[in-house]
Structures are given as C-alpha cells and as structure tokens.
N, C-alpha and C positions, 0 to 999 in steps of 0.2 A: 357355116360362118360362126367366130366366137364370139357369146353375147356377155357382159357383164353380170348381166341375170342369172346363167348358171353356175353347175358346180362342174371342175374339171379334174381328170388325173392324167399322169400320161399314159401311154401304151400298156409302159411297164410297171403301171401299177403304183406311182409315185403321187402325192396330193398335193395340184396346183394351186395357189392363191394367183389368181389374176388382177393384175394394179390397171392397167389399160390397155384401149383398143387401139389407139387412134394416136401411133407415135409417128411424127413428122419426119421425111424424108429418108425412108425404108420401106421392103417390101415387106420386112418383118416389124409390120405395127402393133403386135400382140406383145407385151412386157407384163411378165409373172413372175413366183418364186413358186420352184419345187422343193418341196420337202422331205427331207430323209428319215424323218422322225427326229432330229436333234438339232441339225441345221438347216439353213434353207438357200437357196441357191438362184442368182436372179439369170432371165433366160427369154430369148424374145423367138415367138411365131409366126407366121403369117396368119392374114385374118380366115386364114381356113383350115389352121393350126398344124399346119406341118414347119415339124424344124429346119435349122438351115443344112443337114447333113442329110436330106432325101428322108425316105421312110423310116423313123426310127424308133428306138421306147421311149426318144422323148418328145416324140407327139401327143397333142390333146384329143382325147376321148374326154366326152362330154358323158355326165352320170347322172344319175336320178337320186 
C-alpha cells in the first residue's frame, strides 16, 4: 500500500513525487509526478501502485 511517508521511483528507475493518496472516484487514487531529470509528468496508480497498463516501468517501488 502507498504511504505519503515514503519515498518512491518507478520500476524503471524514474523518481516519483507523490501529491496524494485518497483521489475520489477511481480505482487509481494514487496521483504523482515522475521525473525525467528536466520535466515531470503527472500520473495516477492504484493504492498498491500498479499503473493502469498492467505490470509496467511505471509502477511504484517503494525505496529507502
């Protein structure tokens, strides 16, 4: 489950800033921006961070 508390990237290695968990009326309540190193790009998960195209790099892995 994704917590506000930590830090996340996706699969493929991209670094997420997560804005919130808890968006109304979707399965995909997780809204963030990934970053490319120059721009960043907004993108919503579900709360167990898989994206809406199945398994993919732009799922969240959770980091230390």
């Amino acid at each position: 489950m994704i917590d506000l508390g930590k830090k996340y990237w996706t699969r493929g290695g991209r670094k997420v800033r997560i804005l919130c968990i808890d968006r109304k009326g979707s399965k995909y309540c997780v809204i963030g921006l990934i970053s490319d190193g120059r721009e960043e790009s907004l993108e919503s998960w579900t709360i167990d961070g898989l994206s809406d195209v199945g398994k993919s790099e732009d799922d969240l892995i959770e980091v230390s």
